[in-house]
C-alpha positions in Angstrom: 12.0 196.9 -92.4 10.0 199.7 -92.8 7.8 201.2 -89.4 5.1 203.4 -89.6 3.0 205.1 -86.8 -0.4 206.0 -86.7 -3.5 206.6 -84.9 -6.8 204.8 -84.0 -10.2 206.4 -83.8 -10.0 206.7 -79.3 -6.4 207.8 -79.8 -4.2 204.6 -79.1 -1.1 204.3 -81.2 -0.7 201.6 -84.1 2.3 200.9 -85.8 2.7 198.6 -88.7 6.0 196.8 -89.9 6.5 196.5 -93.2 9.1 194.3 -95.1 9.1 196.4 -98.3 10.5 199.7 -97.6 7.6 201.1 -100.0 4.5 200.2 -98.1 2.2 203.3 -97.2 0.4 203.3 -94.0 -1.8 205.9 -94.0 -5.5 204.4 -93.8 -8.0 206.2 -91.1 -9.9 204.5 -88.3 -13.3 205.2 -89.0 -15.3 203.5 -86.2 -17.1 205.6 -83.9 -14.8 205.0 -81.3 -14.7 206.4 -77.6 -12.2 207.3 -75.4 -11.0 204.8 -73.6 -11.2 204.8 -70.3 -8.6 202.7 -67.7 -8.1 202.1 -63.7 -5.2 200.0 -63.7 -3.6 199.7 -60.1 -1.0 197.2 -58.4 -1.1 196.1 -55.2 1.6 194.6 -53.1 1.5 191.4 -51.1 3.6 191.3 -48.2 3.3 187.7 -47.5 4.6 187.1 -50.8 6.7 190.2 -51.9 4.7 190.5 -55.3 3.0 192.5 -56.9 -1.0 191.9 -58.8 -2.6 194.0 -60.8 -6.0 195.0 -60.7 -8.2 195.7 -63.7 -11.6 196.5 -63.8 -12.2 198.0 -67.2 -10.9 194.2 -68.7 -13.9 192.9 -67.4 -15.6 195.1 -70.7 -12.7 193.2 -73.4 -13.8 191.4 -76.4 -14.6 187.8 -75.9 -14.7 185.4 -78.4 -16.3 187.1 -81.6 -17.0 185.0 -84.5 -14.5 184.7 -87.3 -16.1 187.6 -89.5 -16.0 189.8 -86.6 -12.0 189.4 -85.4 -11.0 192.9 -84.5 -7.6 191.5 -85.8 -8.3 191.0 -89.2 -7.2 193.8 -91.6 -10.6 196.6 -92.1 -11.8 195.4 -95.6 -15.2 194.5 -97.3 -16.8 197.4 -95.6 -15.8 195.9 -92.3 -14.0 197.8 -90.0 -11.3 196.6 -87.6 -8.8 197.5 -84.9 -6.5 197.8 -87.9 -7.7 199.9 -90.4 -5.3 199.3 -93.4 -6.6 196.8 -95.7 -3.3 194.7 -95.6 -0.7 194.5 -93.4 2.6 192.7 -92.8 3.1 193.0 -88.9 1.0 195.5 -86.7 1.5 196.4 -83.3 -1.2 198.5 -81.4 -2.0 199.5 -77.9 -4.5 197.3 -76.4 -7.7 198.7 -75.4 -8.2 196.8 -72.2 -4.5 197.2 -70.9 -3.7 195.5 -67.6 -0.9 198.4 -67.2 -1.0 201.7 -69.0 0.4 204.9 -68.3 2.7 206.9 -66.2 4.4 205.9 -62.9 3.2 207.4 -59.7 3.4 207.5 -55.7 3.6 204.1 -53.5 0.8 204.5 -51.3 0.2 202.7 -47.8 -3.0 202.3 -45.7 -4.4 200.0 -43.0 -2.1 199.0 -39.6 1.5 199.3 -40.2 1.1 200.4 -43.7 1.0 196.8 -45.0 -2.0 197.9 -47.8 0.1 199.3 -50.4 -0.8 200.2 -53.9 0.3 202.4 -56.8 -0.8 203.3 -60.3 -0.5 200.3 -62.7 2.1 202.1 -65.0 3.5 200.8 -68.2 1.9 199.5 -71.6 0.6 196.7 -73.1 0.7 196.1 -76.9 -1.1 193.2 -79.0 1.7 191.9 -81.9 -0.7 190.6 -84.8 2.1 188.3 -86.9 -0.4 187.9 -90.1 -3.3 189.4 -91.6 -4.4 185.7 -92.7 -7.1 184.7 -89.5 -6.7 180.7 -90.1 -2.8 180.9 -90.1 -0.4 180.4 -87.1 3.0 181.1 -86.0 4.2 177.8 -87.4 2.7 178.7 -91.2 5.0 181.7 -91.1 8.2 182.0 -93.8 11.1 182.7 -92.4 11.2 186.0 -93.5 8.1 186.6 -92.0 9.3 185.3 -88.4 12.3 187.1 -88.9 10.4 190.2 -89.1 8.8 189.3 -85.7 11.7 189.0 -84.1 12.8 192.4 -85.2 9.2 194.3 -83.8 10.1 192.2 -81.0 13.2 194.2 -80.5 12.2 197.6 -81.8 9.5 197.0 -79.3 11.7 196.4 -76.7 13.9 199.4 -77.2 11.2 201.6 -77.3 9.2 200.5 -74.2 12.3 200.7 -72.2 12.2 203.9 -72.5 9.0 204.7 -71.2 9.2 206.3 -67.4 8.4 203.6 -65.1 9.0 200.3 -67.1 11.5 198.0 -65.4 10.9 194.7 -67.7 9.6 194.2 -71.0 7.7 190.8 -72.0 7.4 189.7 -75.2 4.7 186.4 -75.2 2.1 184.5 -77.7 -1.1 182.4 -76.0 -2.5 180.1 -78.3 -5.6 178.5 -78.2 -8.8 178.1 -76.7 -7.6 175.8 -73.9 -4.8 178.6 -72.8 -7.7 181.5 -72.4 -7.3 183.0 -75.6 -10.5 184.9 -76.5 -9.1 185.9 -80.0 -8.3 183.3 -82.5 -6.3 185.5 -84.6 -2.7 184.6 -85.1 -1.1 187.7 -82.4 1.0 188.1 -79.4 1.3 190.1 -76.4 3.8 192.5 -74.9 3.6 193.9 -71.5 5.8 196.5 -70.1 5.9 196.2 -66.1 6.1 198.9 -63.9 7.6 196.0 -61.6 10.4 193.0 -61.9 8.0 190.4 -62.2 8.5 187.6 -59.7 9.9 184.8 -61.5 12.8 186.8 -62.7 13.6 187.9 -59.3 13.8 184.6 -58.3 16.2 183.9 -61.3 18.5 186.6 -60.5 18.8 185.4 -56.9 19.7 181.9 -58.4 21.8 183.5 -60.3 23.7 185.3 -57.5 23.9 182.2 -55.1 25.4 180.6 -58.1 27.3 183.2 -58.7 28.7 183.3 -54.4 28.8 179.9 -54.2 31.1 179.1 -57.5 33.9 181.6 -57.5 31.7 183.8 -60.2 30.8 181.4 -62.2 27.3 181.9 -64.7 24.0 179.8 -63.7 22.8 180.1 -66.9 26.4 179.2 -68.9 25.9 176.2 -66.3 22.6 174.6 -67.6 23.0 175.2 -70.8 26.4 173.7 -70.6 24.9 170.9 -68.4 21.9 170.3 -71.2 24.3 170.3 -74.0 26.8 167.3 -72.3 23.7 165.2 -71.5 22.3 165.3 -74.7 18.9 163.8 -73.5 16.8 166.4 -73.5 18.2 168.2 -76.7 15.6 168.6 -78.9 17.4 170.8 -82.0 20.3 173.1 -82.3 21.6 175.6 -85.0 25.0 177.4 -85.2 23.5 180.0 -82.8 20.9 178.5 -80.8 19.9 175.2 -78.6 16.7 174.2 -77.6 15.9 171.5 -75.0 13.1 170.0 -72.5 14.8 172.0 -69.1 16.0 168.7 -66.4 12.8 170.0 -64.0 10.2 170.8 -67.2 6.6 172.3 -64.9 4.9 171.1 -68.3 4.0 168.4 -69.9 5.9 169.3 -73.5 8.3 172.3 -72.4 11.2 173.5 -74.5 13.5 176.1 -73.9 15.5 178.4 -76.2 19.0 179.9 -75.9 21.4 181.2 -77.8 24.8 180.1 -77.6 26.5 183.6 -77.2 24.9 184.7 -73.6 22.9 187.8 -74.1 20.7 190.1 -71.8 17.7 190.6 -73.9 17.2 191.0 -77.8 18.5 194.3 -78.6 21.7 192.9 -77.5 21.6 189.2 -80.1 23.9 189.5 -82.6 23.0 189.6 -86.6 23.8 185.7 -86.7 21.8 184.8 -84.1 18.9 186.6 -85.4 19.2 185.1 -89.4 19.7 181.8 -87.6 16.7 181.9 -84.8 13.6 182.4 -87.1 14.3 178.6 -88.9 15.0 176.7 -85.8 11.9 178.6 -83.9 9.4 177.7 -86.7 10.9 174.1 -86.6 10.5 173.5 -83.1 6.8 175.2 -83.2 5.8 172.5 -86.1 7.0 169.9 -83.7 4.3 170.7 -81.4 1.6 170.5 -83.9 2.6 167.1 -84.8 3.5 165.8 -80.9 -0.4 164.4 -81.0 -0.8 163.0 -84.3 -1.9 164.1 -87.7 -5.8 164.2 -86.5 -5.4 165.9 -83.4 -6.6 170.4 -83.3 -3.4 172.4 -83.0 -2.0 172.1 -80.0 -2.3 175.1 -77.8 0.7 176.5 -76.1 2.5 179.6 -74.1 5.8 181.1 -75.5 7.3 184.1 -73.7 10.8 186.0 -74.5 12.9 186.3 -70.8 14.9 189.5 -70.8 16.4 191.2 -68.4 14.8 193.6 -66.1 16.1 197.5 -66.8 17.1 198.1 -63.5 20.2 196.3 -62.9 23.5 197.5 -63.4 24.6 197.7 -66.5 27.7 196.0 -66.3 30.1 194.5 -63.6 30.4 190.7 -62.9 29.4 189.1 -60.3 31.9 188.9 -57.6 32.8 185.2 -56.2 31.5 184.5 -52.6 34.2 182.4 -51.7 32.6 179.4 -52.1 30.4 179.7 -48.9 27.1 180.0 -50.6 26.6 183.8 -50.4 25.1 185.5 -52.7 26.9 187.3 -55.2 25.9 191.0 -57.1 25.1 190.7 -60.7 24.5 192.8 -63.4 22.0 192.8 -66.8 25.0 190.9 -68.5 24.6 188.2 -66.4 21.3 187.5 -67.4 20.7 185.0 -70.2 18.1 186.2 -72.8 15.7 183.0 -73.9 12.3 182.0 -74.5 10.3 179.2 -72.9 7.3 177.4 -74.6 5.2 174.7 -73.3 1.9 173.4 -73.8 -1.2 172.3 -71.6 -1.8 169.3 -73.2 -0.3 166.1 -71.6 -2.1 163.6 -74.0 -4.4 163.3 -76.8 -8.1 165.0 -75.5 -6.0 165.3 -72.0 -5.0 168.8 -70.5 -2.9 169.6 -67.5 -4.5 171.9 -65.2 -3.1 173.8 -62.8 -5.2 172.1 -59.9 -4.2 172.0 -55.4 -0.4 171.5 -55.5 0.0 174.4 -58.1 -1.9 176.6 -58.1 -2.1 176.4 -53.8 1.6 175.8 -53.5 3.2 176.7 -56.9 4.6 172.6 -56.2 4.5 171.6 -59.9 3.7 167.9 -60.5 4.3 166.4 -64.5 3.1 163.5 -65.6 5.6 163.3 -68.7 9.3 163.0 -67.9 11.3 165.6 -68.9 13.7 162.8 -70.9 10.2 161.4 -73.0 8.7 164.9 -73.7 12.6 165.3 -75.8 12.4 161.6 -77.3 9.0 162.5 -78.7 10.3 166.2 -79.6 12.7 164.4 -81.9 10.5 161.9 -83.5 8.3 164.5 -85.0 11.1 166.6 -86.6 10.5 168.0 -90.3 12.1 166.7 -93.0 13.3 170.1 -93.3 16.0 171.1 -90.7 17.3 174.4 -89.9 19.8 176.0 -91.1 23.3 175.5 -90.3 22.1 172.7 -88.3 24.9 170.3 -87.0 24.0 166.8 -89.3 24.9 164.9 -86.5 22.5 166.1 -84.0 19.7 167.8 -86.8 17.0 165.1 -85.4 17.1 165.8 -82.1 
């Protein structure tokens, strides 16, 4: 993999990955670009222990442009784009309409009791484009290709945890109109949060009661162990990795990835697991596309990498709690690198919106057991399976 950096006409940063260590990167951005101009704050709700962001300037982002207008697409045919090289493998740039951007600064509290706080909205968002072909998707990609993903997903990583200020690092693709997506182009997102976003607190506070109330014991070793013995909801497994319909699935169709060797986040998976995820991944995304039959549009669908936040200790295992219940402490080990996907859709023409009970209450309600969404995941596997795949469990 070759990575080069560069810059756009307002000055944002683009860098393009390159599978042929001879690729030259050195095209200008000629558009008449201004600077760019942010007010990216958080604010924290005390009732809830959260924090939002608020964003002004993304009211000004691109919305839906026609095809021959995708800022995405490579700058060719006299047309100019966000990415000015005429072909690219993978390019990563910073967005211009960041919901977090730059560097960290004071906690501020106003109103009675100080319960108003607020503070810049530090950190960085990047957009991931995984093709330069507009009417591809994730799913078209080679393996190489998808391998090469996963390895800007890493160097991403590694580089954004760096950054002063970043506590977590999320890796994610939206796809399709029904999701929210306003650009059609095959890309992804990353976000670097100036914050431990609240569902992975709440993980790592399941993990520590699990950790109290078992003698030490791993919650995510647990369900993965659990998934695996009650073969249900097993959808398709590798050498290295497992991928099921979780026994509480929120969504409709909802699969989530593991690897077998329990890893914090992806600078940490090991060379096998990474040669091994790219087949099964692509596998388990074609699955999707075919869960509504042959005439249905592609089906649209969130998938987001879960790492674990920067702030943790670094190592130390959690110490048993006697059985009692109490929580334990835990460290980054602890936490299980893996990536969720689901989809909106609950049935052909049919989407499952996020209506009273969860979006008032976050009480999720699905119309699809968990055990059908993995029957169904199984009847639509490929002819081709992935690699290394076990023959007696390659259909599930």
């Amino acid at each position: 993999m070759k990575k080069t950096s560069n810059r756009l006409a307002d000055g944002r940063e683009i860098i393009y990955y390159d599978l042929r260590d001879d690729a030259v990167r050195d095209a200008v951005d000629r558009r008449p670009l201004g600077a760019t101009s942010t007010a990216s704050e958080i604010r924290y709700d005390p009732l809830l222990a959260e924090w939002t962001a608020v964003t002004a300037h993304r009211q000004e982002r691109t919305y839906h442009p026609p095809a021959d207008a995708c800022p995405l697409c490579p700058s060719r045919d006299g047309r100019l784009s966000e990415i000015p090289e005429p072909a690219y493998d993978v390019a990563v740039f910073e967005n211009r309409f960041p919901s977090f951007t730059g560097g960290p600064g004071p906690r501020t509290a106003a109103g009675p009791h100080g319960l108003a706080a607020q503070r810049p909205g530090a950190g960085r968002c990047e957009v991931v484009c995984f093709t330069p072909d507009h009417h591809a998707s994730f799913a078209s990609l080679t393996d190489e290709q998808a391998r090469l993903v996963l390895e800007v997903w890493t160097d991403r990583t590694a580089e954004l945890s760096q950054r002063p200020g970043v506590e977590q690092v999320f890796c994610f693709e939206n796809r399709g109109a029904e999701i929210g997506v306003t650009l059609q182009h095959p890309h992804g997102q990353i976000y670097a949060y100036p914050f431990t976003t609240p569902r992975t607190e709440r993980m790592l506070r399941s993990l520590a009661r699990h950790a109290g109330s078992t003698g030490g014991r791993n919650l995510f070793d647990d369900v993965v162990a659990a998934e695996l013995a009650d073969a249900r909801r097993v959808v398709c497994e590798s050498a290295h990795w497992v991928a099921f319909v979780p026994h509480a699935a929120h969504w409709p169709y909802e699969v989530h990835l593991y690897p077998r060797e329990r890893v914090p986040d992806l600078l940490a998976l090991s060379e096998e697991a990474r040669a091994d995820f790219p087949a099964l991944y692509l596998e388990v995304l074609r699955r999707f596309d075919r869960l509504f039959g042959p005439d249905e549009p592609p089906t649209p669908y969130i998938a987001g990498w879960h790492q674990a936040p920067f702030t943790l200790p670094a190592s130390g295992r959690p110490q048993g709690g006697g059985g009692d219940g109490a929580a334990a402490s835990v460290a980054r080990e602890d936490f299980a690198l893996h990536l969720e996907l689901f989809t909106i859709r609950r049935t052909s023409g049919k989407l499952k919106f996020l209506a009273g009970s969860e979006s008032g209450m976050n009480v999720f309600i699905n119309d699809v057991p968990p055990e059908s969404a993995a029957e169904r995941l199984r009847e639509v596997a490929s002819d081709r399976q992935p690699t290394g795949s076990d023959p007696r469990t390659a259909h599930r």
